[in-house]
Biopython code that builds the backbone (N, CA, C, O; Angstrom):
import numpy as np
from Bio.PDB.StructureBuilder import StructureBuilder

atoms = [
    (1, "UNK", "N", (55.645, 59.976, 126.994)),
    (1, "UNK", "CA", (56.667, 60.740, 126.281)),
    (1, "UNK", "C", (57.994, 59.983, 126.251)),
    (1, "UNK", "O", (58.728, 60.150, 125.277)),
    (2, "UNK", "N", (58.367, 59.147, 127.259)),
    (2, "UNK", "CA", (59.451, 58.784, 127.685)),
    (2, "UNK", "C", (59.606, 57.349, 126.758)),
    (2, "UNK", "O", (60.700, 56.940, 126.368)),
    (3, "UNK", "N", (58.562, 56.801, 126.537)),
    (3, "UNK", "CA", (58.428, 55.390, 125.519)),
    (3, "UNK", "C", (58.502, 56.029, 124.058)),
    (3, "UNK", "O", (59.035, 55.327, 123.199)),
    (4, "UNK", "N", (58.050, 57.219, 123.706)),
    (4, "UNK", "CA", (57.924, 57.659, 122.143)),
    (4, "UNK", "C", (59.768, 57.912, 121.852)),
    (4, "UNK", "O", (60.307, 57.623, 120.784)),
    (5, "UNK", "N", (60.535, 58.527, 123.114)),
    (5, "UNK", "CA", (61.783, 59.092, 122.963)),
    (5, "UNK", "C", (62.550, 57.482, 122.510)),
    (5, "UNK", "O", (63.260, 57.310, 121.518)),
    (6, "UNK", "N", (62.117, 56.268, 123.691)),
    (6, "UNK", "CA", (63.112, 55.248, 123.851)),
    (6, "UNK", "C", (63.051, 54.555, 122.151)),
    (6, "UNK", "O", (63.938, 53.939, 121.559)),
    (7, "UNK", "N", (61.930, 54.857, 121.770)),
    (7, "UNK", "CA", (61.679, 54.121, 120.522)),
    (7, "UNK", "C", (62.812, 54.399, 119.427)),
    (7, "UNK", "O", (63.687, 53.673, 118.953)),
    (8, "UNK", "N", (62.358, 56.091, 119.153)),
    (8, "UNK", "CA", (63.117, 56.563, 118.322)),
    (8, "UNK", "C", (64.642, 56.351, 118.845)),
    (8, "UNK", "O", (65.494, 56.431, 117.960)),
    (9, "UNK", "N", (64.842, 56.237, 119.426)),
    (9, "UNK", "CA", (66.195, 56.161, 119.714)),
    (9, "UNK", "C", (66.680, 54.723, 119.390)),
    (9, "UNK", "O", (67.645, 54.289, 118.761)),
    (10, "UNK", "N", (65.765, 54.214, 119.982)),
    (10, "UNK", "CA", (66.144, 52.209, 119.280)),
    (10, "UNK", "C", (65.799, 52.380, 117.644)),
    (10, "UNK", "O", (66.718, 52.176, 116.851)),
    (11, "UNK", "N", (64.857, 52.646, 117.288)),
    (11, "UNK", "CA", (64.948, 52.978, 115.541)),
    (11, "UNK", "C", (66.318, 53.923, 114.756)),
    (11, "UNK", "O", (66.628, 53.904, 113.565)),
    (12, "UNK", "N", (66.709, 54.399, 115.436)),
    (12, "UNK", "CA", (67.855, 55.585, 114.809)),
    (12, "UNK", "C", (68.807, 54.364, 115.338)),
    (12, "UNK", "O", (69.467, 54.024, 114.356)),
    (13, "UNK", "N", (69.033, 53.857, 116.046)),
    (13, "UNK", "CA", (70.306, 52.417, 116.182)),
    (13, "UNK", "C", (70.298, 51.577, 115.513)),
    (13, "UNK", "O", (71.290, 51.028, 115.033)),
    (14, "UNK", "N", (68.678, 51.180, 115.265)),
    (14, "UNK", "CA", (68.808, 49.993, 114.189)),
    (14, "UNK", "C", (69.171, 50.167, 113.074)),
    (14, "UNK", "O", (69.948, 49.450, 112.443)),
    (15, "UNK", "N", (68.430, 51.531, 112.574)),
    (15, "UNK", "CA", (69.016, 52.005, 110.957)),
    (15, "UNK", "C", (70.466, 52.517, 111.194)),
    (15, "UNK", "O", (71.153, 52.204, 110.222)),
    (16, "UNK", "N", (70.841, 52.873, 111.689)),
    (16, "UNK", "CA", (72.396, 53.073, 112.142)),
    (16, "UNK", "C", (73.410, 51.728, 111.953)),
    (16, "UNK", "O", (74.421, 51.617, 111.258)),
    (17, "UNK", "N", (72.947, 51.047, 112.572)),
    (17, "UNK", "CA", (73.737, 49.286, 112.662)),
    (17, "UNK", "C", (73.833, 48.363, 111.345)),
    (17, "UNK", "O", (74.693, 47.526, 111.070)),
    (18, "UNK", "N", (72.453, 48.846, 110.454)),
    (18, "UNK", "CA", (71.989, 48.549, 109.219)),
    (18, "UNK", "C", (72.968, 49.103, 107.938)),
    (18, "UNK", "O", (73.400, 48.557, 106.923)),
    (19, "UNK", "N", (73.074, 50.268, 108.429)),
    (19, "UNK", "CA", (73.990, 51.103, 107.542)),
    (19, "UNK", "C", (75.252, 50.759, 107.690)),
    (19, "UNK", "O", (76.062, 51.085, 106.821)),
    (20, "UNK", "N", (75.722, 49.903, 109.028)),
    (20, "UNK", "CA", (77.321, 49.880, 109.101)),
    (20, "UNK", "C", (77.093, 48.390, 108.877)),
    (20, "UNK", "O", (78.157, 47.895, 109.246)),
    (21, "UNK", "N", (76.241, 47.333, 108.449)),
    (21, "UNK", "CA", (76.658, 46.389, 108.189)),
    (21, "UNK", "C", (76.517, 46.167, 106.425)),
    (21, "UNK", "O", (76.774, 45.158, 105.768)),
    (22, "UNK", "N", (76.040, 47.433, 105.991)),
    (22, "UNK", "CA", (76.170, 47.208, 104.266)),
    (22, "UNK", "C", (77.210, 47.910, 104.192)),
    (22, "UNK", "O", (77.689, 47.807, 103.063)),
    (23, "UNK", "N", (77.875, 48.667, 104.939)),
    (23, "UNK", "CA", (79.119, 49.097, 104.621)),
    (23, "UNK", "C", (79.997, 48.400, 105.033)),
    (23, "UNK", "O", (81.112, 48.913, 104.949)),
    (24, "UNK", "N", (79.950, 47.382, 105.469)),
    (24, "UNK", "CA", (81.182, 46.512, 106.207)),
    (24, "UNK", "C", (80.995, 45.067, 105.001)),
    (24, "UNK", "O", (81.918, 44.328, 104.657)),
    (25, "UNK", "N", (79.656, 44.981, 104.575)),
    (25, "UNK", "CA", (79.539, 43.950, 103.299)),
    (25, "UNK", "C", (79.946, 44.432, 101.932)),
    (25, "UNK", "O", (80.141, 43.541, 101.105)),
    (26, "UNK", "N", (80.101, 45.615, 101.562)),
    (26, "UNK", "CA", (80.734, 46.364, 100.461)),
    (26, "UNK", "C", (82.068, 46.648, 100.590)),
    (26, "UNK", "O", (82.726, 47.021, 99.619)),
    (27, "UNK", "N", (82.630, 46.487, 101.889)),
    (27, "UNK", "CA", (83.928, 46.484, 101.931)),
    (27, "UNK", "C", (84.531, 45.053, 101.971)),
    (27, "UNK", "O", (85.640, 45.032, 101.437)),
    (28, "UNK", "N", (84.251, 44.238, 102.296)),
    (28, "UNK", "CA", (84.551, 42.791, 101.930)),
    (28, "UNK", "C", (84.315, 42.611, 100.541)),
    (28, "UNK", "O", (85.166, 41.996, 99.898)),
    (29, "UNK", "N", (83.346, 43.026, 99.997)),
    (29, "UNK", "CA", (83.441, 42.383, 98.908)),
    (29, "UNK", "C", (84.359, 43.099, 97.654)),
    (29, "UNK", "O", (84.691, 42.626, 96.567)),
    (30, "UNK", "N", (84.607, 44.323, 98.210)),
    (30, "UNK", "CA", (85.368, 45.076, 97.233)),
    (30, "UNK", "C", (86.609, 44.656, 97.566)),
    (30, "UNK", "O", (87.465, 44.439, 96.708)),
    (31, "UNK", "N", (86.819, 44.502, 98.881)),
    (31, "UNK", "CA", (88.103, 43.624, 98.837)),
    (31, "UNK", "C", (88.643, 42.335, 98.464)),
    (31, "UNK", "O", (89.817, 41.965, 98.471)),
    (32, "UNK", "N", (87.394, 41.594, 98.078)),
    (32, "UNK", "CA", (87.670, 40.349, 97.287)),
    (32, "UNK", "C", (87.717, 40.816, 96.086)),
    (32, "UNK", "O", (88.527, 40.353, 95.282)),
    (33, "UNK", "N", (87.169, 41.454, 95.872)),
    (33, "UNK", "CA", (86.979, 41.605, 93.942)),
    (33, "UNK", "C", (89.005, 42.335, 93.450)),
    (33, "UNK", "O", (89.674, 41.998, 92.473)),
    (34, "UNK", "N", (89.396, 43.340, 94.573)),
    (34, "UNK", "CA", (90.525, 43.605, 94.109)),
    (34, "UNK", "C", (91.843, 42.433, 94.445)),
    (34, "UNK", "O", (92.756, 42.336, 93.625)),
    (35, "UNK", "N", (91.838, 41.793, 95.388)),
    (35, "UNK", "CA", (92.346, 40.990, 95.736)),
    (35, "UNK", "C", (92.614, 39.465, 94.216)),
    (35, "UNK", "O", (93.648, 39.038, 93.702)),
    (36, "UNK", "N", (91.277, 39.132, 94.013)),
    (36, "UNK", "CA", (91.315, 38.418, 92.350)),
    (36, "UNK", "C", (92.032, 39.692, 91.770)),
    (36, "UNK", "O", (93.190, 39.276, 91.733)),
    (37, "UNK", "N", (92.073, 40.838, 91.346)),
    (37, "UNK", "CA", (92.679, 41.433, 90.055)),
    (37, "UNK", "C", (94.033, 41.447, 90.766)),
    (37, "UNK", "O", (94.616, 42.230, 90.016)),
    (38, "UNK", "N", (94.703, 41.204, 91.459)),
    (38, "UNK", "CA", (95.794, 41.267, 91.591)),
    (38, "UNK", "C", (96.568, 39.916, 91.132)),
    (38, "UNK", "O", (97.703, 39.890, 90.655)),
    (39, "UNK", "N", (95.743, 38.824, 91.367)),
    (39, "UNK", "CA", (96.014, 37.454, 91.185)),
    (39, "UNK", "C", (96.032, 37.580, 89.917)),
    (39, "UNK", "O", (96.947, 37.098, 89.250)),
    (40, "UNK", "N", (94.911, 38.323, 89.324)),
    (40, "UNK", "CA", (95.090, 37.979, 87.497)),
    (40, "UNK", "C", (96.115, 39.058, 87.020)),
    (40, "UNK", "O", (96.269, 38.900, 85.809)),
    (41, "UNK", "N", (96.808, 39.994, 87.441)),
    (41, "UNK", "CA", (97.825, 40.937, 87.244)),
    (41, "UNK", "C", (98.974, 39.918, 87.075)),
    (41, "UNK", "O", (99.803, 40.391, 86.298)),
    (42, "UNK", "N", (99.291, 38.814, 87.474)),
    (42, "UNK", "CA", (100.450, 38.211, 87.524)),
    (42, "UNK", "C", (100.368, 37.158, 86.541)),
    (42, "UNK", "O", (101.417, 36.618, 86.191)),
    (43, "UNK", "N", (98.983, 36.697, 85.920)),
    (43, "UNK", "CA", (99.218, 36.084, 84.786)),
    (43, "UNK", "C", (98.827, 36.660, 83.649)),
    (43, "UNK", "O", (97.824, 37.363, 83.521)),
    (44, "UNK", "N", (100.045, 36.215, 82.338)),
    (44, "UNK", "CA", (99.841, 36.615, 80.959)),
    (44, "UNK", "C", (98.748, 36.501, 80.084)),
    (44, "UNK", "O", (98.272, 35.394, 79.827)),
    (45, "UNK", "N", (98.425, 37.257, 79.733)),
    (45, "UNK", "CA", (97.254, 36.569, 78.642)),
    (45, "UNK", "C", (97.511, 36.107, 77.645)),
    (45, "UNK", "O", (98.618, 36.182, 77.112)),
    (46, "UNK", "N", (96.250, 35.370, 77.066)),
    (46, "UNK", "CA", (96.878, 34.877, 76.320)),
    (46, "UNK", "C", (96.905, 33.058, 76.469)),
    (46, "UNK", "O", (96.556, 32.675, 77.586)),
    (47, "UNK", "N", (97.230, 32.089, 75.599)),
    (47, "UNK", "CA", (97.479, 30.802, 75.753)),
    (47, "UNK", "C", (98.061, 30.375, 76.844)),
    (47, "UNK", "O", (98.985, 31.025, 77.331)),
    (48, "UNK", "N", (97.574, 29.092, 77.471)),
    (48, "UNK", "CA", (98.392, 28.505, 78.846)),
    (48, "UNK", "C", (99.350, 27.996, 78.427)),
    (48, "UNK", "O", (99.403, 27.767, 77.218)),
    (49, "UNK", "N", (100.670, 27.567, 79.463)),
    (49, "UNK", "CA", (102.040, 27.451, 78.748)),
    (49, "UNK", "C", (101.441, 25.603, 79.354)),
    (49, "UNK", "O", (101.811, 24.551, 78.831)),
    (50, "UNK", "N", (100.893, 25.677, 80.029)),
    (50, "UNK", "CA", (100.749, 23.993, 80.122)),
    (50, "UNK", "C", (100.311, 23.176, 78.777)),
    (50, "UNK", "O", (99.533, 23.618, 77.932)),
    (51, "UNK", "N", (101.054, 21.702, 78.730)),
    (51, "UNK", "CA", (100.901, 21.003, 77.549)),
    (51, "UNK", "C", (100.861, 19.572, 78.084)),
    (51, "UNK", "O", (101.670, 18.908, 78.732)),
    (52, "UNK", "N", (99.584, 19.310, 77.568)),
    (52, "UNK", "CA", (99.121, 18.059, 77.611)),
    (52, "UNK", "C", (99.437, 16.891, 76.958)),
    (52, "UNK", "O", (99.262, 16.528, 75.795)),
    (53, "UNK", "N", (99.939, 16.365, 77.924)),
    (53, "UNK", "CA", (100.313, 14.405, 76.550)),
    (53, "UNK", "C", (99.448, 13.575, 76.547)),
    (53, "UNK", "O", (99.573, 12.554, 75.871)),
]
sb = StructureBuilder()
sb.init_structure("model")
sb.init_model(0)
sb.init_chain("A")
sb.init_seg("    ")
for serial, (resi, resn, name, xyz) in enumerate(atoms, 1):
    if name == "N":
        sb.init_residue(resn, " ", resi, " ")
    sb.init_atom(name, np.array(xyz, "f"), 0.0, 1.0, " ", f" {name:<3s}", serial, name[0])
structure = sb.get_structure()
């Protein structure tokens, strides 16, 4: 009885740990993705003002 309990209990941690590391990878990456729109918030659209000789 005591091995069926330890199991489930290591299975409910693993899917537990699983769940906080796709939520910790969706938060990185949503924080990169807003992090670029802020970078592109500061430039104009439109033609580059650089000119080539």
């Amino acid at each position: 009885m005591k091995t069926k309990f330890a199991a489930s209990v290591l299975s409910a941690l693993l899917y537990v740990q699983g769940l906080l590391g796709f939520a910790a990878l969706v938060t990185v990456l949503l924080k990169d993705r807003a992090h670029a729109g802020e970078i592109a918030i500061g430039v104009p659209p439109g033609p580059s003002m650089l000119v080539v000789r």
